[in-house]
C-alpha positions as CSV (number, residue, x, y, z in Angstrom):
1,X,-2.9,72.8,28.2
2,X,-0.6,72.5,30.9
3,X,-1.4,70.8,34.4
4,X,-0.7,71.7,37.5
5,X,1.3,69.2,39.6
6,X,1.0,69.6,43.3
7,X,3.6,69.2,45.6
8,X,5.1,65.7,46.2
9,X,4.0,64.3,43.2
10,X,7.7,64.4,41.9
11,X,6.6,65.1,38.1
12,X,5.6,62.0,37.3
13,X,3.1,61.6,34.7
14,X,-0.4,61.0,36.8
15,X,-3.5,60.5,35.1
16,X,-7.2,61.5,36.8
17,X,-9.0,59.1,38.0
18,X,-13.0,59.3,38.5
19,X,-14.5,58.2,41.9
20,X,-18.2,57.9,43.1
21,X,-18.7,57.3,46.4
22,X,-21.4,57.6,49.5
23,X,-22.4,61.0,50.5
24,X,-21.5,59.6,53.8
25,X,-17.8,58.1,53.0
26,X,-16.8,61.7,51.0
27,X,-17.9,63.5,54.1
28,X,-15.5,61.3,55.8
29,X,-12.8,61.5,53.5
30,X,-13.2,65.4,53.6
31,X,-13.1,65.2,57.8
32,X,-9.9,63.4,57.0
33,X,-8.3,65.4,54.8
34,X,-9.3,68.5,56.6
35,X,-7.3,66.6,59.8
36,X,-4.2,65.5,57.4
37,X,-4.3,69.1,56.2
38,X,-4.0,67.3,52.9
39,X,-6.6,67.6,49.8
40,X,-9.1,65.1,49.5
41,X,-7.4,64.0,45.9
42,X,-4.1,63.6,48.2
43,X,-5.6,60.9,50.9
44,X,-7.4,59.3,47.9
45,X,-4.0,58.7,46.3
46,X,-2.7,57.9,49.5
47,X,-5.3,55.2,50.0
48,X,-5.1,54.0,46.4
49,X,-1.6,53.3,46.4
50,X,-1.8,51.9,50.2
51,X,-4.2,49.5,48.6
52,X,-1.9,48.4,45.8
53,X,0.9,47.7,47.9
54,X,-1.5,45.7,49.9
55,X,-2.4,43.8,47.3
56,X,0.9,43.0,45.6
57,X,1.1,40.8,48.9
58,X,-2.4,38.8,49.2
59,X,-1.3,35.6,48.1
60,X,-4.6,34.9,46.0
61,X,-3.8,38.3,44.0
62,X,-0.3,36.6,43.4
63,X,-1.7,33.3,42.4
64,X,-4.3,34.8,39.9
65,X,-1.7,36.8,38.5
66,X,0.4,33.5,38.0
67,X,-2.4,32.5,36.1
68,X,-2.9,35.5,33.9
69,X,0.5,35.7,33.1
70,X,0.2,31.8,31.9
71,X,-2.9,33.0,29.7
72,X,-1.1,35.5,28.4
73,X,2.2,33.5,27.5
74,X,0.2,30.9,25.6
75,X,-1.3,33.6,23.7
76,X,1.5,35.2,22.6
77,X,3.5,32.0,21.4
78,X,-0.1,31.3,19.7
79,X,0.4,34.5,17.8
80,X,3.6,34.3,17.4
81,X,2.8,30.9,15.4
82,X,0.2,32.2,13.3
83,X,2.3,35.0,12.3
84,X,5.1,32.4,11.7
85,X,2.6,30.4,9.3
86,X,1.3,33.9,7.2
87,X,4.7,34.8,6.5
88,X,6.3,31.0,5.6
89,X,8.6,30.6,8.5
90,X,9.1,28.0,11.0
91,X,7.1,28.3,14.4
92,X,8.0,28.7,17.3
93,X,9.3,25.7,19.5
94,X,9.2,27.2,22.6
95,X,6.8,25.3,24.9
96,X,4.0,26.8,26.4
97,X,4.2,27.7,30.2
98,X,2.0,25.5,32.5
99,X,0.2,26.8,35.3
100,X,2.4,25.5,38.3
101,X,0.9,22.6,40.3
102,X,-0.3,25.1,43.3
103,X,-2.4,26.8,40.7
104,X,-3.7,24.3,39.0
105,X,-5.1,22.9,42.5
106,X,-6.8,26.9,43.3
107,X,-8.9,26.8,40.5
């Protein structure tokens, strides 16, 4: 089944996202559309990624996503041991990241 891509999109893959919202915010979303002569899908995806970019900047977004990429590090190299112990090799020596001092202070 093929999909239609509208215009601006580029061809990149997208993927559908489901919203519920308000009676009250779709109706405004609709007005606004209607005024950006856009779709309402178009000005949600507008907002979407508006948001995103947004965040990528809050610095408590960036913090916890120090932290989760800490989390995540230790359990890979955890892992990355146990597979090194089921198959007779030598683990790994690599030391586990730290959360930085900053972090450690936010939590």
């Amino acid at each position: 089944m093929s999909e239609h891509i509208p215009p601006g999109y580029g061809g990149a893959a997208y993927k559908v996202l489901t919203v519920r919202t308000s009676e009250d915010t779709r109706a405004q979303l609709e007005v606004l559309a209607q005024l950006n002569e856009r779709s309402v899908t178009e000005e949600t995806r507008i907002a979407l990624e508006h948001w995103v970019d947004k965040s990528k900047s809050d610095p408590a977004v960036l913090r916890r996503a120090e932290q989760v990429r800490a989390e995540i590090e230790r359990e890979a190299e955890t892992k990355r041991n146990a597979i090194a112990a089921v198959l007779g090799s030598k683990p790994s020596t690599k030391a586990s990241p730290r959360p930085t001092k900053q972090a450690s202070q936010d939590a």
